[in-house]
N, C-alpha and C positions, 0 to 999 in steps of 0.2 A: 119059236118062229116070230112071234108078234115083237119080243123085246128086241130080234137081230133086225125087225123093219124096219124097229126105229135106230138102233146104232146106224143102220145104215144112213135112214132118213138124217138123223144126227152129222154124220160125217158129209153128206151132199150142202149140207148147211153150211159146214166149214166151222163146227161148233170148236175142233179139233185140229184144227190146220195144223202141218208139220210136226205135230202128235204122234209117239208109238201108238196110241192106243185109238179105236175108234169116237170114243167120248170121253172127256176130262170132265170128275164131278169135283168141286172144292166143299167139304164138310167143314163147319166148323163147330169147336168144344172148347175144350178147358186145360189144355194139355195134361201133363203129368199121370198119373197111375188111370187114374181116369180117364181120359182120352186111349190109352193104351190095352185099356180094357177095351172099348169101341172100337179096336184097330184087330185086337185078336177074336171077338167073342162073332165082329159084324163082316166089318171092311175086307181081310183078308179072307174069311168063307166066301163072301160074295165076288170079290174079286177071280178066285181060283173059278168056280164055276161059270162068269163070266168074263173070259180075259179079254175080251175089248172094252171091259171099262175099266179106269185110273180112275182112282181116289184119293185126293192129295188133300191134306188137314191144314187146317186155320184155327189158330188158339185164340180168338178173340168173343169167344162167349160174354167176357164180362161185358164188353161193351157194345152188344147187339143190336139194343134198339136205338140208341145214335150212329150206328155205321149202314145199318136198315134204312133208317130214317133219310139219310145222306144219300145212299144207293137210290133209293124210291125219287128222292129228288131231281137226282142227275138223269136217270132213266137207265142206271148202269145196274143190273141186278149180277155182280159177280161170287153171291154165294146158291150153292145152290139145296143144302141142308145145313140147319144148325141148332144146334142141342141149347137150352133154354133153362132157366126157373120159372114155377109157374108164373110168379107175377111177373117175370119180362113177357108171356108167352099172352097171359092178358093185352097188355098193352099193345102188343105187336098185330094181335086178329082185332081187336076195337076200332086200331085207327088203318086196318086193312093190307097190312103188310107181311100178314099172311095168309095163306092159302088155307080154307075150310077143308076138315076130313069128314067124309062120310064113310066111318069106323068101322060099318060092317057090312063094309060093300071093298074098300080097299086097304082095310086090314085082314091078318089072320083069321078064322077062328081058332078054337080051343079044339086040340086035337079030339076030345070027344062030339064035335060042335057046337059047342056054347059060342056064342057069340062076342066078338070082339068088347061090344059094351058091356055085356055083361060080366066077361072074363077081367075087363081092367080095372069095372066097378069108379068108385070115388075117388079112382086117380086123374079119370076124365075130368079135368078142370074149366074145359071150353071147346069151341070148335076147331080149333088151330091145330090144338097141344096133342103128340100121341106121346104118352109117358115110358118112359123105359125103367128109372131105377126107383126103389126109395127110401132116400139115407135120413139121417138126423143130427140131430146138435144133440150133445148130450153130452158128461162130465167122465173123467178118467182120472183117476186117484194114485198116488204112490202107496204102494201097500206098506211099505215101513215105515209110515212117515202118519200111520193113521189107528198106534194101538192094537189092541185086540179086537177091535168091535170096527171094522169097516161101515163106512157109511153104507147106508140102503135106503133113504130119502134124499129127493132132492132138497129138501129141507135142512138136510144137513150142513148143505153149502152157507148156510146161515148162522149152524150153530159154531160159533168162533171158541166157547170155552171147550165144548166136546173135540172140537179139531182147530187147534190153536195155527195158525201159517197163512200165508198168501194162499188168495184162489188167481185165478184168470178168467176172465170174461169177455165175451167181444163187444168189441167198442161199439154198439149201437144199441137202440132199445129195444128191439124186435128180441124174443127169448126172454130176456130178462126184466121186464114188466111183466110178464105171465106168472114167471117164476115167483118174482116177488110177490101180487097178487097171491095165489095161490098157497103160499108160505104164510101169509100173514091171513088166512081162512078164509081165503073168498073163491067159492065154491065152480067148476072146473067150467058148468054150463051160464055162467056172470061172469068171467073173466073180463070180454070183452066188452059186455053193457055196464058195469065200471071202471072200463079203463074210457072209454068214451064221454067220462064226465072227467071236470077237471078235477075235481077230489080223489077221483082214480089214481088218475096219473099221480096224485099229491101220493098218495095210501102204497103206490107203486116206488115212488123218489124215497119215500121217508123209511119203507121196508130193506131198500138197498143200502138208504147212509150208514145201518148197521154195519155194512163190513166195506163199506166205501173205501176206508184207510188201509187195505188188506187185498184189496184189487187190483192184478196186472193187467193191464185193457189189452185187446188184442185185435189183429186186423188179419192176420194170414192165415189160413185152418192150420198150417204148420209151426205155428209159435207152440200153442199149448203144449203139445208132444214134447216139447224143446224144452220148455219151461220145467216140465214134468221130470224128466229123464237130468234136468240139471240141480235139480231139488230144490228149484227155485218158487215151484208152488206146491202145496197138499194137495189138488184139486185144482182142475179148472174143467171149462166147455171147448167143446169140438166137433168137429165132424168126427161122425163115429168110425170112415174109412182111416183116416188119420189116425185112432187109437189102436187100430187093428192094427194095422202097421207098425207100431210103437211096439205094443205087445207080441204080437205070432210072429212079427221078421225080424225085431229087434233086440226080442229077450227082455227089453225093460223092464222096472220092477211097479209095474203100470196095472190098475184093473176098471173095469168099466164100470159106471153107476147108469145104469139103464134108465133109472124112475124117472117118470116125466121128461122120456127124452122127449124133441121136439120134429116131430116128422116133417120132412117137404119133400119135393117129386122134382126130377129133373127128365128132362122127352126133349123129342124132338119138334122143329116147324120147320114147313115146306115155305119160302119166301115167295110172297106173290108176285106174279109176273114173268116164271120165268118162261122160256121157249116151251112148245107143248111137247116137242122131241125129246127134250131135257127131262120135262117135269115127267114122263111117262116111266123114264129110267129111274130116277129119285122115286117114285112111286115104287116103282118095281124092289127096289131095296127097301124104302123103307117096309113093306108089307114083309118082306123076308127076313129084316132086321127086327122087325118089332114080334115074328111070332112066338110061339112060348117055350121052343127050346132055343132060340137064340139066346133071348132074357135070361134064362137059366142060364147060360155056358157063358155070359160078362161077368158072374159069379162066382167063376173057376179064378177070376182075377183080381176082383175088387168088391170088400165086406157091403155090395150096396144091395138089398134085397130088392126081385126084378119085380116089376111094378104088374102085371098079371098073375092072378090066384092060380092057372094051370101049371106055371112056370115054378112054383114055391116046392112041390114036392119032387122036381128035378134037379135042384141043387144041389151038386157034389159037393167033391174036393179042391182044393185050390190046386192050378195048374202046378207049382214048382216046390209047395211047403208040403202037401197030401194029406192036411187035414180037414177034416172036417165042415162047410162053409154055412151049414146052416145056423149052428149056434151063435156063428159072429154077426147075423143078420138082423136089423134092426125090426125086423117083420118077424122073426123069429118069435113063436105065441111063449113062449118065455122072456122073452126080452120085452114084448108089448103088451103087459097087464096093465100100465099107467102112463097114457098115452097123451103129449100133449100137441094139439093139433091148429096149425093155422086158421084163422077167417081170414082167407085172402081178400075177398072181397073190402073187407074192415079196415084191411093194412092197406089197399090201393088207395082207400079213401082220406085215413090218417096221419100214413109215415112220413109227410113231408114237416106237418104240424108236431108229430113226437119226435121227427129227428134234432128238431129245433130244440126243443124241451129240454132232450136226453144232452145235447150240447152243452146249453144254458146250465142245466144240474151238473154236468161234470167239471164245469170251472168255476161252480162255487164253493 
């Protein structure tokens, strides 16, 4: 009754005018496999149950907080949910462009009762952010192309004579300064308090030149798969839904190096400002979207493990292949013995000064 007072409320607005639907929401994501997950696991459950709201997608996640930023300017707030990386989701509650959750008052709990904060733990990155998935960067191998003795370090991405071929790496520093770092023994809890000096960064660039001459840079999560499947590299990084892909839909002759993959979270933020008829709807779904068998059932879709501990051991099969979904998950306690784990805070602070760096080193 309360969400039909506000559809109504909604439509007396004219939020909707010559609309089938009483209330028109615009989400916005990332399109592809992803977003499509969001469309089966979230959108069309809640839609079916409430069919006076329309949910129409907007692919423009990449560039959020300049289209934020511009909206908040004009006074035109035209999105009214949209999925995020934690450091867009930073920026966007700091400089108040979005709306604060209080997590365990208009989130879920955990079907036993645990507690929304409690249940989503360290994925909580800020007040903005409610987390939904959590994927990583991590490397995908050609199995004939790497001997008898498959890599099982990320370190091996280094060894050139054990695994002679091009790698692939994405074109930026973020991942692979860790990497490097860590390869060259500096230890998992200093990463970051030497990369912070400039000898770091140096111990970081000089660790890399080793296979610098052997590296395909890459910009799309969809190169490496490409790359791989053309026997164009031994190895390279990726998103881990992209190797899943490669592998369980593909057939490839592709396998995954889990070690040290690199975890990050992707959630959603409610934009501030928007109408309170609106915001009550948005509300109303995300609490429905984010509880713990939703998260579970975007899993039937896409290898991203759901960002809630109650939602892990609900994990089936994948809707259309019927295997299995938990072992392809980067959350999977098999997959995550050697975890490597952002300081966002670190990167909000440094990436403009190492994107510079990681530039400068690539054109030398």
């Amino acid at each position: 009754m309360k969400l039909m007072n506000t559809l109504l409320a909604t439509t007396a607005l004219g939020l909707s005018a010559g609309a089938a639907s009483a209330v028109e929401l615009t989400f916005v994501s990332w399109g592809g496999a992803y977003q499509q997950s969001q469309l089966k696991a979230y959108a069309e459950p809640y839609m079916a149950e409430h069919p006076d709201v329309k949910i129409i997608w907007d692919e423009s996640s990449a560039e959020a907080v300049a289209k934020l930023r511009a909206m908040n300017e004009a006074g035109n707030i035209s999105w009214d949910l949209v999925d995020v990386t934690v450091s867009d989701s930073i920026r966007l509650c700091d400089e108040g462009l979005a709306r604060e959750i209080d997590f365990d008052t208009e989130l879920a709990p955990a079907p036993d009762g645990t507690s929304a904060t409690e249940d989503f733990g360290n994925t909580l990155q800020n007040d903005c952010f409610v987390p939904q998935i959590v994927y990583s960067t991590t490397f995908g191998y050609r199995t004939d192309l790497v001997g008898d003795t498959p890599p099982t370090s990320v370190c091996d991405i280094f060894d050139l004579a054990k695994y002679p071929g091009k790698r692939s790496l994405q074109k930026r520093p973020i991942d692979n300064v860790e990497w490097a770092l860590y390869c060259d023994g500096v230890a998992s809890d200093d990463i970051y308090s030497v990369l912070g000096t400039d000898e770091g960064v140096e111990q970081a660039f000089k660790k890399l030149d080793t296979i610098k001459d052997q590296v395909v840079w890459w910009s799309a999560g969809a190169e490496t798969p490409q790359l791989l499947a053309d026997g164009e590299v031994v190895m390279g990084s990726t998103f881990n839904g992209r190797l899943f892909s490669a592998i369980a839909e593909q057939n490839q002759p592709i396998a995954m190096l889990w070690d040290r993959q690199s975890f990050d979270i992707d959630g959603w933020i409610v934009p501030a400002g928007l109408a309170p008829e609106k915001e009550a709807v948005v509300m109303d779904f995300l609490k429905f979207a984010t509880d713990t068998q939703r998260l579970a059932d975007q899993a039937k879709y896409i290898s991203y493990g759901p960002a809630r501990a109650s939602s892990a051991p609900l994990v089936g099969k994948h809707a259309d292949l019927g295997i299995d979904m938990a072992p392809h998950m980067p959350t999977d306690p098999a997959n995550a013995t050697n975890v490597q784990l952002y300081d966002y805070s670190w990167w909000a602070d440094h990436r403009d000064d190492l994107d510079a760096k990681f530039q400068a080193w690539l054109a030398q």
